[in-house]
C-alpha positions in Angstrom: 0.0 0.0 0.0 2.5 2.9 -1.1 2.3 6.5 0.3 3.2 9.7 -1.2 5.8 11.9 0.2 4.9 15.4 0.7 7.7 18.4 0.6 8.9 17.7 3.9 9.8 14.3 3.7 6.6 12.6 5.3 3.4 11.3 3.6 -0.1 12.4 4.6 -1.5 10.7 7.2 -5.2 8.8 7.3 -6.8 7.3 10.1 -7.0 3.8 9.0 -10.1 1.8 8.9 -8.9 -1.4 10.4 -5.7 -2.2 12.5 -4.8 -5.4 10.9 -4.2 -3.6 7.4 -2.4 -0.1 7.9 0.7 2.2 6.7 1.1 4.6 8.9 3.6 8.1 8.7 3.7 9.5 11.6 3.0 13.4 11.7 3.3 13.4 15.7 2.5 11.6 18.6 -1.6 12.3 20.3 -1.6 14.2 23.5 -0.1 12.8 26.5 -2.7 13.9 29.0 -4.8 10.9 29.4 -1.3 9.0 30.5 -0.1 11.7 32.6 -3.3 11.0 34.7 -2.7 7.3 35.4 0.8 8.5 36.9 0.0 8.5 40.8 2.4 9.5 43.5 1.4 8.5 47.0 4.2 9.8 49.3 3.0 8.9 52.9 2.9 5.0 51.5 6.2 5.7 49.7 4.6 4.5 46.1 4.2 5.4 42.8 1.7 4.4 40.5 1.3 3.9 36.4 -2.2 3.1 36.4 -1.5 -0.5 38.5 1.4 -0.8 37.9 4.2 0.4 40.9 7.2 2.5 39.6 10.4 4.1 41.2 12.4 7.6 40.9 16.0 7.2 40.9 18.8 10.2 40.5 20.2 10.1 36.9 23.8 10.1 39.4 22.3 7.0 40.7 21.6 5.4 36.9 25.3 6.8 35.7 27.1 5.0 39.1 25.2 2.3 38.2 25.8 2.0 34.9 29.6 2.7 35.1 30.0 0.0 37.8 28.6 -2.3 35.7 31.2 -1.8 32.9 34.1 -1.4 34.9 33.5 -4.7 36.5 31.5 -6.9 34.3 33.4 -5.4 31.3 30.9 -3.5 28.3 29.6 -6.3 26.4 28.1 -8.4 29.7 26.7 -4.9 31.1 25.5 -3.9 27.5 23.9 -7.1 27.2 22.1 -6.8 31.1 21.1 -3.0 30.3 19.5 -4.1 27.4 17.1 -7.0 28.7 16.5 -4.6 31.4 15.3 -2.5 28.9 13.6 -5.0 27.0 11.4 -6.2 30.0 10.5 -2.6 30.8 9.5 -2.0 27.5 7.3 -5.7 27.1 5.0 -4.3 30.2 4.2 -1.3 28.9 3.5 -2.7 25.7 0.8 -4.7 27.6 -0.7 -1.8 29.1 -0.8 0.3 25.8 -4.2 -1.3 24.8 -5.5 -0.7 28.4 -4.4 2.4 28.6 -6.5 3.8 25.0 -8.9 1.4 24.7 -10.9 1.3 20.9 -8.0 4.0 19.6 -6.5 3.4 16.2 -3.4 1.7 16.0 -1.2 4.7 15.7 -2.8 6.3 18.7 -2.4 3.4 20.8 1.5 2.2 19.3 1.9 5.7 21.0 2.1 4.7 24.1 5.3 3.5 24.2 7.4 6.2 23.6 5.2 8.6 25.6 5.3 6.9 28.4 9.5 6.9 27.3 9.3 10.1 28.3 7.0 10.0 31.1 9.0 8.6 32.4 12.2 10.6 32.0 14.1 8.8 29.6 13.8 10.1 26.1 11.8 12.3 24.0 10.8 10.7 21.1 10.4 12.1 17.9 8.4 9.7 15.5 9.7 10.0 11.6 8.1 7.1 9.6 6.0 4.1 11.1 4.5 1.7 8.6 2.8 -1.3 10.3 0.8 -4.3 8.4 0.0 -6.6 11.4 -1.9 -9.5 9.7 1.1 -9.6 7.3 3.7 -9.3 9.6 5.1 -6.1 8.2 6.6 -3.4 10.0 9.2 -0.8 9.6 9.4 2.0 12.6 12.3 5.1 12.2 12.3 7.2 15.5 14.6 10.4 16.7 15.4 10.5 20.4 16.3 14.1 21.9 17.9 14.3 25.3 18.3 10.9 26.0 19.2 10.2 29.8 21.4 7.3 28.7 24.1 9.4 26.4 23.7 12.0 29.0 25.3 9.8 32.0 27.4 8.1 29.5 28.9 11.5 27.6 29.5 12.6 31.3 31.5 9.6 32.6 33.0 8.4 29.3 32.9 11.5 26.9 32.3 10.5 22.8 32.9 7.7 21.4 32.9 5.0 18.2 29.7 3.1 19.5 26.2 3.6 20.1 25.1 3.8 23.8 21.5 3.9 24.1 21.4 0.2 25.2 18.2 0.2 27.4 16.6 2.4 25.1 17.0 0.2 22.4 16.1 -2.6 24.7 12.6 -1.4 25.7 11.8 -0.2 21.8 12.4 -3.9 20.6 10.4 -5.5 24.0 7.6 -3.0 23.6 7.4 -3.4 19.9 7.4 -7.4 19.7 4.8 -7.8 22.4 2.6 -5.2 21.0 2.7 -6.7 17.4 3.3 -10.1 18.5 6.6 -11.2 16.8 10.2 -10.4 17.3 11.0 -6.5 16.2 14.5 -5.9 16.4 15.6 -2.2 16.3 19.1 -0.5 16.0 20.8 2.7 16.9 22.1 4.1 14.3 22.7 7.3 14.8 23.6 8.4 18.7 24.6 11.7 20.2 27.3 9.7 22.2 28.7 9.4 18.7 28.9 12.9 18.2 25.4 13.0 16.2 23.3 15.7 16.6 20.2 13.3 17.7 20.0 9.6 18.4 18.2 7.5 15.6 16.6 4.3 15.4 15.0 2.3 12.9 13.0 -1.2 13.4 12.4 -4.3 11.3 11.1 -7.5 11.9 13.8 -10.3 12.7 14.5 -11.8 9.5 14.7 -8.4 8.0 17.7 -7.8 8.9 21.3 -9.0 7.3 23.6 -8.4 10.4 21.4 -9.0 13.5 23.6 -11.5 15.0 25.4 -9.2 17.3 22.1 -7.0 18.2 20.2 -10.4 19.1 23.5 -12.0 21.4 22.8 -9.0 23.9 19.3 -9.8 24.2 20.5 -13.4 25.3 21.3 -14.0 29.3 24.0 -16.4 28.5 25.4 -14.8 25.1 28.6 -13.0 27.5 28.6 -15.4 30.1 31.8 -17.5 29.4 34.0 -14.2 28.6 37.1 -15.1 30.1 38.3 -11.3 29.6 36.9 -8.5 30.9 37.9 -5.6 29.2 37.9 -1.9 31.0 36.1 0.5 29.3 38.6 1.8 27.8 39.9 -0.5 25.7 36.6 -0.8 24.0 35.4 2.5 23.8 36.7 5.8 22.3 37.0 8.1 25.5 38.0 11.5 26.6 41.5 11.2 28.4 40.6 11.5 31.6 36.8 11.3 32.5 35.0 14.0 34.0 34.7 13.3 37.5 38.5 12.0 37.8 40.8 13.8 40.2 43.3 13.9 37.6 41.6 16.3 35.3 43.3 17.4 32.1 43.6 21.0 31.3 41.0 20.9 29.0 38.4 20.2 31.9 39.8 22.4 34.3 39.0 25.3 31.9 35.6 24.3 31.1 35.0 23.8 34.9 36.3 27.4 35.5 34.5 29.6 32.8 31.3 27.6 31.6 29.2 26.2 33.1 27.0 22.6 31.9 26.3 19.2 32.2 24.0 18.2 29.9 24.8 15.6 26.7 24.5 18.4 24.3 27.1 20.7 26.4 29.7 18.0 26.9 29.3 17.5 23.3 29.9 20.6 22.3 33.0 20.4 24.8 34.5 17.1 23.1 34.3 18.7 19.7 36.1 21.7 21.4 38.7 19.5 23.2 39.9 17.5 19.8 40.1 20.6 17.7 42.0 22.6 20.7 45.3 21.5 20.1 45.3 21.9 16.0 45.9 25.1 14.2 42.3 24.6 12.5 39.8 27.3 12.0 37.1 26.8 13.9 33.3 28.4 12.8 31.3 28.3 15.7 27.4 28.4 14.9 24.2 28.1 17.2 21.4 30.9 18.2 22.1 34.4 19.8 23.0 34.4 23.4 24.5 30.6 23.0 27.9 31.2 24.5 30.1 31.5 21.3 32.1 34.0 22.6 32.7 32.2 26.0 33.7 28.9 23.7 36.0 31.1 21.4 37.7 32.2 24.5 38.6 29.3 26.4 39.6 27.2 23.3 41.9 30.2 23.0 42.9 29.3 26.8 43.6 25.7 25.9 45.3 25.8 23.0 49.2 26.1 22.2 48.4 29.9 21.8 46.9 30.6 25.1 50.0 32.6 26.0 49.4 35.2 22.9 46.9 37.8 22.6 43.6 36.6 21.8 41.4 39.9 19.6 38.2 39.8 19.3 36.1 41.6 16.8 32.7 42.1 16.6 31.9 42.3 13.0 28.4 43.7 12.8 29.8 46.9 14.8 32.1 48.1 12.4 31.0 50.0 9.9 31.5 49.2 6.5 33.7 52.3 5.6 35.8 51.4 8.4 36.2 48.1 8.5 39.4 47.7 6.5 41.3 50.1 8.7 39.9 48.3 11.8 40.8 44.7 10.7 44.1 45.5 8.5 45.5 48.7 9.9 46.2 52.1 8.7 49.2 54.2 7.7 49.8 57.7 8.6 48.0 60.3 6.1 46.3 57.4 4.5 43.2 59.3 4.4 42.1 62.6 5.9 42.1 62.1 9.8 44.6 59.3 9.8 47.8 61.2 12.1 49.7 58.6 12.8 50.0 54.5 11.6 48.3 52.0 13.6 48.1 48.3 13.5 44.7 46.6 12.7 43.1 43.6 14.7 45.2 40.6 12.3 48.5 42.4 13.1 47.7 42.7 17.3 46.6 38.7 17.1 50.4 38.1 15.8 51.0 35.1 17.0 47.7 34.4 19.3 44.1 34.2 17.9 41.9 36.5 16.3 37.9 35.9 17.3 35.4 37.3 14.1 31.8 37.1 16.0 28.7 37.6 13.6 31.0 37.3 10.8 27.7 36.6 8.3 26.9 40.4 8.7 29.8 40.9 6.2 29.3 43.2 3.0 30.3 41.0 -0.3 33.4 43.7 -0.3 34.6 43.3 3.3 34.2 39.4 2.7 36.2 39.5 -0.5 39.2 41.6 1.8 38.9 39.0 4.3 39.2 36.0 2.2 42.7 37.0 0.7 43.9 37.8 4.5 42.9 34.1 5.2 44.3 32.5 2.4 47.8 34.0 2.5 48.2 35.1 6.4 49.4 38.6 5.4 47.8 41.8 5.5 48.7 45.3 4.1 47.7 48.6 6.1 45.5 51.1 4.5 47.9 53.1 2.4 50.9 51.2 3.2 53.3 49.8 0.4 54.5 46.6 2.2 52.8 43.4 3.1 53.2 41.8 6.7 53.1 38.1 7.9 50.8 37.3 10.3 50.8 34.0 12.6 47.4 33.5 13.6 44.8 31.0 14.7 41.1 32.0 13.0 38.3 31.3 15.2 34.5 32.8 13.5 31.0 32.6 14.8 27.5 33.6 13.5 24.0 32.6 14.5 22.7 32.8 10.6 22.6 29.9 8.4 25.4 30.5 6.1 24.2 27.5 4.0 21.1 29.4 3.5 23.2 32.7 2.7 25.6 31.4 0.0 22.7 30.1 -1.8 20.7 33.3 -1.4 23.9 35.0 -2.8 24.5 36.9 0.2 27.6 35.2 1.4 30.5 34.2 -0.9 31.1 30.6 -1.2 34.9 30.5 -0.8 35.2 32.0 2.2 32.4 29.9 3.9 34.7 26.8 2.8 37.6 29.1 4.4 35.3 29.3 7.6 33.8 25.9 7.3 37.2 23.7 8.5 36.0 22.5 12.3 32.2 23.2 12.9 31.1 23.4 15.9 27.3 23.9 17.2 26.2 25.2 19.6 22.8 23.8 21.2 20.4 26.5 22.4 19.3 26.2 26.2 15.8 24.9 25.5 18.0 21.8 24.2 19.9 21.8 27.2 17.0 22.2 30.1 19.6 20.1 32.2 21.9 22.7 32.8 19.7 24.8 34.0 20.0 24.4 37.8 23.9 24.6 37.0 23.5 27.9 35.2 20.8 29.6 37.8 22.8 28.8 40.8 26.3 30.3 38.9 24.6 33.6 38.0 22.8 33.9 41.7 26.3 33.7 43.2 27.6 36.2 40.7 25.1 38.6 41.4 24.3 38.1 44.7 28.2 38.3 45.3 27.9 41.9 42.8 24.9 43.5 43.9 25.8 42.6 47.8 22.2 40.5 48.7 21.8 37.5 50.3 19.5 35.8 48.2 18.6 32.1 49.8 17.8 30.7 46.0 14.4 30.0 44.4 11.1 28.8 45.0 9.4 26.0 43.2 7.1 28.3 41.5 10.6 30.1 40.1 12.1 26.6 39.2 8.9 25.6 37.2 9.1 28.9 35.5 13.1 27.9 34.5 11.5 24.7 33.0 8.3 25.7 31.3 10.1 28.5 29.4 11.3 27.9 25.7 14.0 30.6 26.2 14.4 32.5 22.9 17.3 34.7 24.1 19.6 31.5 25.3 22.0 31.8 28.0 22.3 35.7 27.5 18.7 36.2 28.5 18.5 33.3 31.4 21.5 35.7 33.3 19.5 38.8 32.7 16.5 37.3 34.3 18.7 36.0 37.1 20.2 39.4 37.5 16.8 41.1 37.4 15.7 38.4 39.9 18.4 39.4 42.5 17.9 43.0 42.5 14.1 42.5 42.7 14.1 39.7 45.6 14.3 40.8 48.6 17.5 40.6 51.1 17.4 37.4 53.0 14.6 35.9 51.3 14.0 33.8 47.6 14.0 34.7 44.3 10.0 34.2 42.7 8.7 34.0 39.5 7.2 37.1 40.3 10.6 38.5 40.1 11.5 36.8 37.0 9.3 37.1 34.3 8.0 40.5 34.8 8.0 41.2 31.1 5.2 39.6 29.3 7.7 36.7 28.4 4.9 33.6 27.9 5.8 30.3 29.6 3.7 27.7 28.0 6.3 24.6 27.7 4.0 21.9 29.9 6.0 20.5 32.8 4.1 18.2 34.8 3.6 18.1 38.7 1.6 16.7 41.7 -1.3 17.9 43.1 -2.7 17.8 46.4 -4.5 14.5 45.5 -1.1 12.5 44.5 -2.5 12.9 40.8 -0.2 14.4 38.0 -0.7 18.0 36.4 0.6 20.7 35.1 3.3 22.4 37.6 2.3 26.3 37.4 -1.4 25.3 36.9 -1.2 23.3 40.1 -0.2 26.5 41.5 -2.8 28.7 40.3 -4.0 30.1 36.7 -4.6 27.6 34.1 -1.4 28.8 32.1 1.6 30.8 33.5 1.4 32.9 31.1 -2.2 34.0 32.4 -1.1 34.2 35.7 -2.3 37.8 37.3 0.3 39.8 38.8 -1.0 40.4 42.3 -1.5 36.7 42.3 1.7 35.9 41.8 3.0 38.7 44.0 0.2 37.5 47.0 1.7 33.9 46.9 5.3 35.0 47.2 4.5 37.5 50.3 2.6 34.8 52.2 5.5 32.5 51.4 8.2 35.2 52.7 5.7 35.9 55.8 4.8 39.4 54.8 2.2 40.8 57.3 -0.7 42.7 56.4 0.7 46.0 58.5 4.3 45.9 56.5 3.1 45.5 53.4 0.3 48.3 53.7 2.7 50.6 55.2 5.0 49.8 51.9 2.6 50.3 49.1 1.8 53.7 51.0 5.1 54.8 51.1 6.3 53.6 47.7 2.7 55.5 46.1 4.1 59.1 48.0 7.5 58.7 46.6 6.5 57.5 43.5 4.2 60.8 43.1 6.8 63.1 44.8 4.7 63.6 47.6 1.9 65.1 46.0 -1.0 62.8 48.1 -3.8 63.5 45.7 -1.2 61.6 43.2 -0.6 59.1 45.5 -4.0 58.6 46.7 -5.1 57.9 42.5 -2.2 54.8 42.4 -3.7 53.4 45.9 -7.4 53.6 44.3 -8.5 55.4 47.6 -9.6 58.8 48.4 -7.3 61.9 49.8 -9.3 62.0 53.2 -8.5 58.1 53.7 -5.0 58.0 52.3 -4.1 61.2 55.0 -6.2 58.9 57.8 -3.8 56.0 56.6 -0.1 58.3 57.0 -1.3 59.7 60.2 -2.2 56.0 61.6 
């Protein structure tokens, strides 16, 4: 039953008719909402439910301990091989349950299941590409993306990037979870995986018999496929590896940098900091790309710091500030009475990097005739001053960043094509903070001390309602804007007390990403709803500002006696002013001052 292909990639999809006959592409998974209400949390009994069934929370630490123990004593291939029946009995029950859970649903809807409740469960979020599915045939094929997997986050931190795929429960509970629900052996691979270096996991599934080199992928699913290994290899051996792990006493230089001017712990950071480590100790140009307010500038400068260069000067110029009349002056130098204005010769930004490296942020802002000027400086490593006769060497190490897609910009003709390939050596993206929600308690608790430390408050940290807020926003100005709040936060809070979302988002920024929490019933809802408001972004003010004053034990004297004062000052002292902002008449605001 063939399908046609749309411009995106995916075919149309139908609701089919009956579940034994069906090809399925997937345009996204159903709403969640209807699982998220079987999830049960009974704290004085120490249980938590999935519908019947009883479930656990353990610390991603805990999982990474455990899964490191296991390969440093049972060796990779015996704890591969346990991670992934683990998996694959985990994901056999829930395939049982899926029917339950959506009874009379059509077979898309209800094959859903499984990789929600993936990421109900905190493992994975699953990203469905193709699905096709002929059950009284026996046909299936299933290609999935996974996005912030739990397992290459606790295996990038412990054992950095490597040759191998590593999402071995994962894969474990897709191939139990798929086989029980059609009833016959699906067998799925990882073939991409961000422990790879990739910039997403993906997986694909096929029966069994579909497959030409399944002999390895079906040994792990075996209890007795490892268990006469007479050598136990250490991880090392069998997997590509940072030099020193992250958590060793014996860091390298590499980590002690990171550890000292950025901050993160999430897969896609350490990433990011593996592709920065390799390329570190090369002469390579390196193009940075990723969003505004990323941290581009903060990884140009400490792969300056860890390179053989780190002891020369490291320039950094800021490309879209220079205007275009200026520019070759700025980058190149000038001689004296080169133009009108120009008293005496001065060396441009190539000629002070001599010898360290030179940093070009926003470099896609570039006119066609400043990029044609920079190209020749990169090609030959010399540059000639404004009105100067003679050329001069330059040793330097090239280090560009933009947040514009300069694929997109060649084509569009407003980027030359040679100097992208002159840019393009070592890539290196940076993933926006919406991608990287797991640094986020890192990053808030850096900038409170940095303020708190500036602004000389004692700010405790933040309430719940303040964390939720972290979480449920998308974050369109990155790190940059994530500081600012935290900064705004601190001077807002007051001294002693906690920083609140009241004192966050105080902007009209909208937090609508849904992040789910507990009620007082033990059931499973939305976080900020829970709280009051049926969206955070519809959250009144004075709410908000009412629940953090309770919280901080604000009495009802204090804060009248406040908003009085503040109103006078605010309308220089003119009471009739005053007595407008408080709603209330002269007569009763005078009555109020005298009391």
């Amino acid at each position: 039953m063939p399908n046609s292909h749309n411009s995106s990639g995916r075919a149309s999809f139908g609701q089919p008719e009956d579940i034994n006959d069906k090809i399925d592409i997937i345009p996204g998974l159903p709403d969640f909402h209807d699982l998220s209400e079987r999830l049960k949390f009974s704290p004085k009994d120490g249980r938590i439910w999935l519908d019947d069934i009883r479930m656990m929370m353990l610390h991603a630490s805990s999982m990474g301990a455990l899964r490191s123990e296991l390969i440093e004593s049972l060796g990779v291939n015996k704890a591969r091989a346990l991670l992934t029946r683990t998996g694959y009995v985990s994901g056999a029950q829930d395939a049982e349950l899926a029917s339950k859970l959506r009874p009379g649903a059509d077979f898309f809807d209800v094959f859903s299941v499984g990789p929600q409740l993936h990421a109900l469960e905190g493992i994975v979020s699953v990203e469905p590409v193709r699905l096709e599915a002929d059950v009284a045939k026996g046909k299936f094929y299933g290609e999935f993306l996974w996005h912030d997997s739990i397992e290459d986050e606790i295996h990038i931190e412990k054992y950095g990037i490597g040759t191998e795929p590593v999402c071995w429960m994962q894969i474990g509970y897709a191939s139990g979870y798929t086989s029980v629900f059609l009833g016959r052996p699906i067998v799925y691979q990882e073939v991409e995986c961000r422990a790879m270096g990739h910039a997403h996991c993906r997986i694909i599934g096929k029966p069994m018999e579909e497959w030409d080199d399944i002999e390895e992928d079906m040994a792990f699913m075996q209890p007795q496929a490892f268990a006469n290994a007479d050598t136990i290899l250490k991880p090392r051996e069998q997997i590509t590896v940072l030099d020193t792990p992250p958590h060793s006493t014996a860091k390298t230089e590499f980590h002690t940098k990171i550890s000292t001017n950025m901050v993160g712990a999430s897969a896609a950071f350490n990433v990011a900091c593996h592709m920065l480590d390799k390329v570190a100790k090369t002469e390579a140009t390196v193009l940075f790309l990723g969003e505004s307010g990323v941290g581009k500038e903060m990884f140009a400068r400490t792969l300056h710091q860890i390179s053989h260069r780190k002891d020369g000067p490291y320039i950094a110029v800021n490309c879209a500030a220079i205007p275009d009349n200026l520019l070759e002056s700025e980058l190149f130098g000038v001689e004296k009475g080169a133009y009108t204005g120009a008293i005496e010769s001065r060396a441009g930004r190539f000629e002070r990097a001599d010898t360290g490296t030179i940093f070009l942020d926003e470099i896609g802002t570039l006119s066609l005739a400043a990029q044609g000027k920079l190209l020749r400086v990169l090609q030959e490593h010399q540059v000639e001053r404004v009105g100067g006769k003679k050329t001069i060497e330059i040793d330097i190490r090239v280090i560009a960043a933009t947040n514009v897609k300069l694929k997109e910009e060649v084509k569009e003709g407003r980027f030359r094509e040679d100097l992208y390939f002159r840019l393009n050596v070592f890539p290196i993206h940076i993933p926006p903070l919406r991608e990287r929600k797991a640094d986020i308690p890192l990053l808030i608790n850096h900038f409170l001390k940095k303020y708190g430390t500036s602004y000389r408050k004692n700010i405790t940290g933040f309430t719940s309602r303040a964390i939720n807020g972290f979480l449920n926003y998308d974050w369109p100005g990155n790190i940059r804007e994530l500081e600012n709040l935290i900064e705004r936060g601190v001077i807002l809070a007051p001294n002693d007390g906690a920083i609140d979302l009241c004192h966050l988002f105080t902007f009209g920024e909208e937090i609508t990403i849904p992040i789910l929490g507990i009620t007082k019933d033990g059931t499973v809802n939305d976080s900020l709803n829970a709280q009051g408001g049926e969206n955070a972004a519809d959250l009144h003010p004075v709410d908000i500002i009412v629940d953090s004053l309770i919280e901080q034990n604000v009495g009802l004297e204090e804060l009248e006696k406040n908003l009085i004062e503040t109103a006078v000052k605010k309308s220089g002292g003119n009471l009739s002013a005053a007595a407008r902002i408080l709603g209330i008449s002269r007569p009763q605001l005078a009555y109020r001052l005298k009391k």
